[in-house]
C-alpha positions in Angstrom: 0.0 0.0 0.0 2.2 2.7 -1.3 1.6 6.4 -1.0 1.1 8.6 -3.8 4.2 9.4 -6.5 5.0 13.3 -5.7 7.4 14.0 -8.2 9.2 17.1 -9.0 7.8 17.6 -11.9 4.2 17.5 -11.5 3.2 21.1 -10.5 1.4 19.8 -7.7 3.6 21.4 -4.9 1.4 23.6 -3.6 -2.2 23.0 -2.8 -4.7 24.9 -3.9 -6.9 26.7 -1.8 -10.6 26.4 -3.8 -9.4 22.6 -3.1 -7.7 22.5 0.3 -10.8 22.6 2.1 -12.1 19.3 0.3 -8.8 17.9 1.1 -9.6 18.6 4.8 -12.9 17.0 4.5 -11.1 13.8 2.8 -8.6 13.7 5.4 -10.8 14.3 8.6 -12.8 11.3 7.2 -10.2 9.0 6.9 -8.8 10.2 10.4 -12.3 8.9 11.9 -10.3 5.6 12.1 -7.6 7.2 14.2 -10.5 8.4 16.6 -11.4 5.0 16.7 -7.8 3.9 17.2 -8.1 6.5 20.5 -11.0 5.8 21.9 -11.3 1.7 21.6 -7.6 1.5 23.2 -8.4 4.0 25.7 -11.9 3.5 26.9 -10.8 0.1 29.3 -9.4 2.6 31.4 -12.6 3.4 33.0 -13.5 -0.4 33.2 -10.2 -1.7 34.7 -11.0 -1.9 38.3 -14.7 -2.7 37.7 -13.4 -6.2 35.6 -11.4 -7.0 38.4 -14.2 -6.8 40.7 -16.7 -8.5 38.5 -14.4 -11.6 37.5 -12.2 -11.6 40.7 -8.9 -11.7 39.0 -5.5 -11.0 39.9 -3.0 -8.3 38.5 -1.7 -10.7 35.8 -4.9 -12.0 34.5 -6.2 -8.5 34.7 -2.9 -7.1 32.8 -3.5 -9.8 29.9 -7.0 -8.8 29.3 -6.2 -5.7 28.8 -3.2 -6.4 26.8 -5.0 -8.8 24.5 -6.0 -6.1 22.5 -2.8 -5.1 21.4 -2.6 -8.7 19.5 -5.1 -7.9 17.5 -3.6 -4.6 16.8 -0.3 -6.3 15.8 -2.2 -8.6 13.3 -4.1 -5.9 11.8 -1.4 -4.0 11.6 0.6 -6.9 9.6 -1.7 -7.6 7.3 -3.7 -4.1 6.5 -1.4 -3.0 3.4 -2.0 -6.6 1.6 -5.7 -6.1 2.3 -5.6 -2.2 1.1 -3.7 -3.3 -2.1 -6.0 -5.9 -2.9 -9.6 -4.7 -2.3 -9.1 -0.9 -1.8 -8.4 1.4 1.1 -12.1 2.6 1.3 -13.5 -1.0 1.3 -10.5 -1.7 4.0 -11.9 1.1 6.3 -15.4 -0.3 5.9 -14.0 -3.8 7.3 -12.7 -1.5 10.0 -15.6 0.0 11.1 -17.6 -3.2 11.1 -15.1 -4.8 13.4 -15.1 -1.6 15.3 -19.2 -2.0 15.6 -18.7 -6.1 16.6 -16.4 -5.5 18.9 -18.2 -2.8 21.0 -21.5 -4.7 21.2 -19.8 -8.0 21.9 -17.5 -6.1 24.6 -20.3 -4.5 26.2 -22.3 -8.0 26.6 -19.6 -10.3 27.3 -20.8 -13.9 28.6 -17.3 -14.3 30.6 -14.0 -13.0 31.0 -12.2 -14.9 27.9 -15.8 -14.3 25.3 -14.7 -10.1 26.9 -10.9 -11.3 25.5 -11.9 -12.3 21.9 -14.2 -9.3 21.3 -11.3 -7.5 22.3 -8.8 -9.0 20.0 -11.3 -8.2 17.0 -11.4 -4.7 18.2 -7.5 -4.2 18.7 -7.6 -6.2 14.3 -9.6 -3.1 13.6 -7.2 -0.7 15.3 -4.7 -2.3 13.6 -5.8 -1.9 10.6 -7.0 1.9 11.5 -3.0 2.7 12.3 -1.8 1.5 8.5 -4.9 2.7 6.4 -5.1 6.2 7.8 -1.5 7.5 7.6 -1.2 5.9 4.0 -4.5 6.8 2.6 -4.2 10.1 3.4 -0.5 10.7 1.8 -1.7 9.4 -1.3 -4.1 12.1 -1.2 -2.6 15.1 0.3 -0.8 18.1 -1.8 3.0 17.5 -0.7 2.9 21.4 0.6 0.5 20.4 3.1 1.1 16.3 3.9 2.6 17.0 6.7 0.0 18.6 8.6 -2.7 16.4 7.2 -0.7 13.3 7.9 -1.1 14.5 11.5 -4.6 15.0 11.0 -4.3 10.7 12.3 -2.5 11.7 15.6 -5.3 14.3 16.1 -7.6 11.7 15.7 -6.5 9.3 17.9 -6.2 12.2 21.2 -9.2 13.6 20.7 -10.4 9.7 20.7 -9.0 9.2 24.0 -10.0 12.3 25.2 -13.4 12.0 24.3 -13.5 8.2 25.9 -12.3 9.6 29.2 -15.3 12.2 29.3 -17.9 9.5 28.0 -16.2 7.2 30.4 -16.6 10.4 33.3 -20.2 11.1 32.2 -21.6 7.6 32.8 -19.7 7.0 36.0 -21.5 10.4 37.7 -24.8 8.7 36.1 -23.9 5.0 38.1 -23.4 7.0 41.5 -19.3 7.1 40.7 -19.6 3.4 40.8 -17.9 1.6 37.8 -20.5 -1.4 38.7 -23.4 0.9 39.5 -26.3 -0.6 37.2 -27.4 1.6 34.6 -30.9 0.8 33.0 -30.3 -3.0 34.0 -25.9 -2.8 32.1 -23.2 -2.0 34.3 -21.6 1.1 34.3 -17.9 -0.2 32.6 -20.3 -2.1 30.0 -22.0 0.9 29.1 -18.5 2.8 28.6 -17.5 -0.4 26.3 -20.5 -0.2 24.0 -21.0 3.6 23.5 -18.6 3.2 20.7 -20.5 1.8 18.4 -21.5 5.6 17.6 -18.2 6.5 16.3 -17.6 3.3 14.7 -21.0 3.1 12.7 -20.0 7.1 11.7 -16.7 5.9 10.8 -18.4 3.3 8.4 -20.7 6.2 6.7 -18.1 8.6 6.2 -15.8 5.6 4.1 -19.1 6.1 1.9 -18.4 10.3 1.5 -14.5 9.7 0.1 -12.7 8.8 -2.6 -10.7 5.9 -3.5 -6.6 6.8 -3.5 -5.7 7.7 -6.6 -2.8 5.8 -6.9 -4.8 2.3 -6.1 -7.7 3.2 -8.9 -4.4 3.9 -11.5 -3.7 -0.2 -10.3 -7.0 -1.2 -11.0 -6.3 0.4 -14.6 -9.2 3.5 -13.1 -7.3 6.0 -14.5 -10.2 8.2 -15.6 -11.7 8.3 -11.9 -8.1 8.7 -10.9 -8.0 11.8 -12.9 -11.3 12.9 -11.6 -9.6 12.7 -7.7 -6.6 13.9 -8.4 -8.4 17.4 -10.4 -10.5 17.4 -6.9 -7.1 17.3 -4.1 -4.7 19.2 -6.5 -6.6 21.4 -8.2 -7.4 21.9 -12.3 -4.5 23.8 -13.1 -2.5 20.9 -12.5 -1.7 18.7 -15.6 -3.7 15.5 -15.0 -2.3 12.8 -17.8 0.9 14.1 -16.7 0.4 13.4 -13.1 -1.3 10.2 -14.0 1.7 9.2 -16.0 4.0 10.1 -13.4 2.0 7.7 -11.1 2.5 5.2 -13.4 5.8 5.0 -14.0 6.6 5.2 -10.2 4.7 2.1 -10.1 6.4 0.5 -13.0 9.9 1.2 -11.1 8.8 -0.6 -8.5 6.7 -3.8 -7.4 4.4 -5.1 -4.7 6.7 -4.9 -1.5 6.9 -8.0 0.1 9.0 -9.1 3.6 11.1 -10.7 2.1 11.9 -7.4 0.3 12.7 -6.0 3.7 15.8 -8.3 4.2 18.8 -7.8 3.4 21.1 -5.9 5.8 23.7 -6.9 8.5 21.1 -7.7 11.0 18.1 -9.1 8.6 16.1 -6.3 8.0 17.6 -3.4 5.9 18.7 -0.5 7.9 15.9 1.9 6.9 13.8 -0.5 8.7 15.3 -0.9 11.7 15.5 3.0 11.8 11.3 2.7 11.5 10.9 -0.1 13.7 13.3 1.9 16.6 10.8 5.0 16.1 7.9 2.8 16.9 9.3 1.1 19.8 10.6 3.9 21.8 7.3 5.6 21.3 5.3 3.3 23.4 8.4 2.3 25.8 9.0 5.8 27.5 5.5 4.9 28.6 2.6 6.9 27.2 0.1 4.4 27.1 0.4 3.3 30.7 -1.2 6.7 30.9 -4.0 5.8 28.5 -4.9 2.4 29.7 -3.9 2.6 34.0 -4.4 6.5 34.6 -7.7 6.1 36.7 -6.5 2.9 38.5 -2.7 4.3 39.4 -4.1 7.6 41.0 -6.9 5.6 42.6 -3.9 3.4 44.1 -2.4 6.2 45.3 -5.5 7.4 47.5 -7.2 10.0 45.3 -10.8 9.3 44.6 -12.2 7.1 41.7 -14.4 10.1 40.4 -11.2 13.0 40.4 -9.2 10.3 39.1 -11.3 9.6 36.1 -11.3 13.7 35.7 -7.7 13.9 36.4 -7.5 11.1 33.6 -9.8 13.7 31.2 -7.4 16.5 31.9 -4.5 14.9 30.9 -6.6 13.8 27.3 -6.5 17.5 27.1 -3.1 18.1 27.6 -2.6 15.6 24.9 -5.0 17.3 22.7 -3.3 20.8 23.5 0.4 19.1 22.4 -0.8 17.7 19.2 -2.0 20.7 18.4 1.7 22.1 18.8 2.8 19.5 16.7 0.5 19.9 13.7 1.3 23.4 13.5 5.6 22.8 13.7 5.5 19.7 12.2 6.1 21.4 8.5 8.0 24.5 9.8 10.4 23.3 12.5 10.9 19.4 11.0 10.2 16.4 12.5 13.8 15.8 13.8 13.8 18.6 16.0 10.2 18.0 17.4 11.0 14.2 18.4 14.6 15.4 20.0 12.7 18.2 22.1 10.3 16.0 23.0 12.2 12.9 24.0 14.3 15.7 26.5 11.0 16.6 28.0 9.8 13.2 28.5 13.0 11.8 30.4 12.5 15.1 32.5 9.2 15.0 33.1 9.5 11.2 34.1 12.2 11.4 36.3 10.2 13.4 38.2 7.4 11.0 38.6 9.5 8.4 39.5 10.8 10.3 42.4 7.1 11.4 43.1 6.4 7.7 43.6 9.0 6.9 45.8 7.4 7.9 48.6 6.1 6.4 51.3 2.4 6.8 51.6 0.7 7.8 54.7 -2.7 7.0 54.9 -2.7 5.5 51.7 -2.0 8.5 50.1 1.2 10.6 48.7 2.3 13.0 50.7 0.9 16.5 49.3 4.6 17.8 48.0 4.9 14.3 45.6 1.4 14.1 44.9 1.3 17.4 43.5 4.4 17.2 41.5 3.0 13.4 40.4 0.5 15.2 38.8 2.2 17.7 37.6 4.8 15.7 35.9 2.0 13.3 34.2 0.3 16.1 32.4 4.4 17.6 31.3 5.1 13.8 30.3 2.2 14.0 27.8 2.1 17.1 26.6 5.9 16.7 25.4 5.4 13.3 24.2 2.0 15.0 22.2 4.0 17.2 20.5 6.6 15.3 19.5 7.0 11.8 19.0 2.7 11.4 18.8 2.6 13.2 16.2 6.6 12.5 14.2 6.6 9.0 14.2 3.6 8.4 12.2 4.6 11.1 9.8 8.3 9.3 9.3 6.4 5.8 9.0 4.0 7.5 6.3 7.7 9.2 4.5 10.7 7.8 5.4 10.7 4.6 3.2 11.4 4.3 -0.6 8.7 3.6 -3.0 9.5 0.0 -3.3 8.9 -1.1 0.5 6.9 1.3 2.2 3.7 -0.8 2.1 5.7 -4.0 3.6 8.4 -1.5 6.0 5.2 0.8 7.6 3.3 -2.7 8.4 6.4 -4.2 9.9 6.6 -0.6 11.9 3.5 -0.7 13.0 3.3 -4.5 14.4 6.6 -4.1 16.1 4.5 -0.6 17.6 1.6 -2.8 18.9 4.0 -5.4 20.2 6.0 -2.9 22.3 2.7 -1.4 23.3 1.8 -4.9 24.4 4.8 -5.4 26.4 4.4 -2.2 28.3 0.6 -2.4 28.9 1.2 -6.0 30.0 3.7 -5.8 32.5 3.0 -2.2 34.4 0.6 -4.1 36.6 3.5 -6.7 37.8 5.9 -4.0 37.7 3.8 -1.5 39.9 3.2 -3.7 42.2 6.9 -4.6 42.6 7.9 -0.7 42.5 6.1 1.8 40.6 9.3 4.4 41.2 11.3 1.9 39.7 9.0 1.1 36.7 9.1 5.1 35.6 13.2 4.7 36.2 12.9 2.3 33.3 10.6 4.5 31.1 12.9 7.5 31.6 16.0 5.7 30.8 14.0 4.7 27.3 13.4 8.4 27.1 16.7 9.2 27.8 18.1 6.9 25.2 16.3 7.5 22.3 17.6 10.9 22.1 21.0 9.7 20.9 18.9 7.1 18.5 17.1 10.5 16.4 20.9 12.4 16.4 22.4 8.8 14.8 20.1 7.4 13.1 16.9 9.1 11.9 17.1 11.3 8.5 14.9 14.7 8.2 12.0 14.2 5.9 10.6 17.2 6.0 9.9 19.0 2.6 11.0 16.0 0.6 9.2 14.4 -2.2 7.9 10.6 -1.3 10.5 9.2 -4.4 13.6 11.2 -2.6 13.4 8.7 0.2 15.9 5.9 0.4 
């Protein structure tokens, strides 16, 4: 699932603006998967605690049902860009948003703990498949002036997702009494905040209906009329249209379906471009950020604050999130994404250090003493607004640029599963490695922090204002 040839040649560097608002609409649309992305891996924070209760498990069990998800995610991931090239990216969205709408009712109903597992592992598939679609469909379609922005249009998506989750998830909890079991017309409160996203998902599924078809898979299917038509509507009619169409072409003709075996190749299997992707995705989920997603209800609860602030406290910090990616969309094309990721990596190890000598402290009363607990809080909501606008919103614009022509389909699928595995790895063991010592688990997460700045200065080229056939 390659992205759209942007050649030099074809006039189409800067967008025009009796078209860029089209292009928004296109791109928003597509970004409704990244919402979904958000709010499906974010919304079990307000149900943690209340599945613990209902099935009586311990920290482990508890860890992997949450975690499950992220398999799913890894397999969707894997296998999106083979679905995408075969069928389409709009018919691979639709496949999304169905498993999106299965998974939420199934979720919300579960019969026992492993039937609330499965439904979970077809939701994290459609996640999975959210994180590949978006980023590519929408460089195939944006105007190369502008792709950075719009690429971060996904990352956008996805916080406002979480945020949005953590309200819903506040909103029903005052309706249950603040009680994640409190019944609710006859459902449980935590069930309720699984099945409200079959909204988003259904509108996710509607929208696929509103948008074109990349122009770059129609000119595969031998479209190329329709592919004219799409291209006239994101670039604008003064471009030249058999020219671009032609250029598209031959970019294909150079290369050929990227497979993994295509990856291989360099000292250490994969090809050194590849590593360089697969070392962005993993240091973006192991300074930690999702532990804030996915636990931030149960750690503050566990640290004595009460279960309704700590769901707002949890909001807030979606926020903050929002308020970073903001930051990012409006740098991303002016400042680079080099700089943004090395900014924020130096924040992060900051900000986390600090929260690992917050949680070093003895509690008294079952609660940190006021001095940590205030700079805990403080250093949560620094953590994510550097890691918002930075490496949130960089890494999925290098995934979507930073590979040549020939293997980006294969290389950003291989990216993407090794990000779902490292998320897995991290949402699966902070409820072992909290209870052994929570100072000592943010140690580790700033030390990842810490070392991925020398990673960026070593190893990670600027892609900023270059033309998807420059990379290599």
């Amino acid at each position: 699932m390659t992205s759209t040839s942007q050649g030099p040649a074809s006039g189409a560097r800067e967008a025009h603006p009796d078209h860029l608002g089209h292009v928004i609409f296109i791109t928003a649309a597509a970004a409704m998967g990244g919402f979904l992305f958000g709010y499906d891996s974010s919304v079990i924070n307000g149900a943690v605690e209340a599945i613990r209760s209902r099935y009586d498990i311990g920290s482990g069990t508890l860890a992997q049902v949450i975690a499950i998800a992220l398999i799913g995610c890894a397999i969707g991931a894997a296998t999106a860009g083979r679905i995408a090239d075969r069928i389409g990216r709009i018919r691979c969205m639709q496949i999304a948003s169905v498993l999106f709408t299965i998974s939420a009712v199934g979720s919300a109903l579960p019969f026992a703990l492993w039937d609330l597992a499965m439904w979970r592992i077809i939701g994290g598939f459609a996640i999975g498949m959210a994180s590949v679609i978006g980023p590519a469909y929408i460089a195939e379609v944006s105007p190369p002036a502008y792709r950075g922005r719009l690429g971060s249009f996904q990352q956008a998506a996805i916080v406002i997702g979480i945020a949005i989750s953590q309200l819903v998830n506040y909103g029903i909890l005052q309706l249950a009494d603040g009680d994640q079991r409190g019944k609710i017309g006859g459902i449980e409160a935590w069930q309720w905040m699984l099945g409200v996203m079959v909204v988003p998902a259904v509108l996710y599924g509607l929208l696929s209906f509103a948008i074109p078809e990349s122009p770059r898979f129609l000119i595969s299917a031998g479209k190329k009329d329709r592919a004219r038509q799409i291209l006239e509507e994101v670039e604008g009619k003064n471009v030249d249209l058999d020219a671009r169409v032609a250029e598209i072409e031959i970019a294909m003709h150079r290369e050929h379906k990227s497979r993994f075996k295509d990856l291989l190749g360099g000292r250490f299997g994969f090809l050194p471009i590849v590593w360089v992707g697969i070392g962005l995705s993993v240091f973006q989920q192991l300074v930690g950020i999702n532990v804030a997603f996915y636990y931030s209800a149960t750690l503050w609860q566990s640290v004595g604050i009460d279960p309704s602030d700590s769901f707002l406290y949890s909001f807030t910090t979606s926020i903050i999130n929002i308020v970073g990616t903001v930051i990012a969309m409006v740098l991303v094309d002016r400042v680079g994404r080099k700089p943004l990721a090395l900014v924020g990596s130096t924040g992060m190890a900051i900000a986390l250090a600090f929260e690992a000598w917050a949680f070093s402290a003895h509690l008294v009363d079952g609660k940190l003493p006021h001095t940590q607990g205030i700079v805990a809080l403080v250093a949560a909501h620094v953590f994510v607004l550097f890691f918002a606008l930075s490496w949130g919103v960089v890494v999925w614009v290098f995934l979507g640029e930073m590979f040549p022509n020939k293997i980006r389909a294969a290389a950003l699928g291989v990216a993407a599963s090794a990000q779902w595995i490292a998320n897995w790895a991290i949402t699966a063991s902070f409820p072992s490695l909290s209870d052994w010592n929570l100072s000592g688990t943010y140690i580790i997460y700033a030390c990842f922090a810490t070392l991925s700045i020398p990673f960026v200065l070593k190893f990670v080229k600027e892609t900023k204002g270059k033309a998807l056939e420059e990379m290599g």
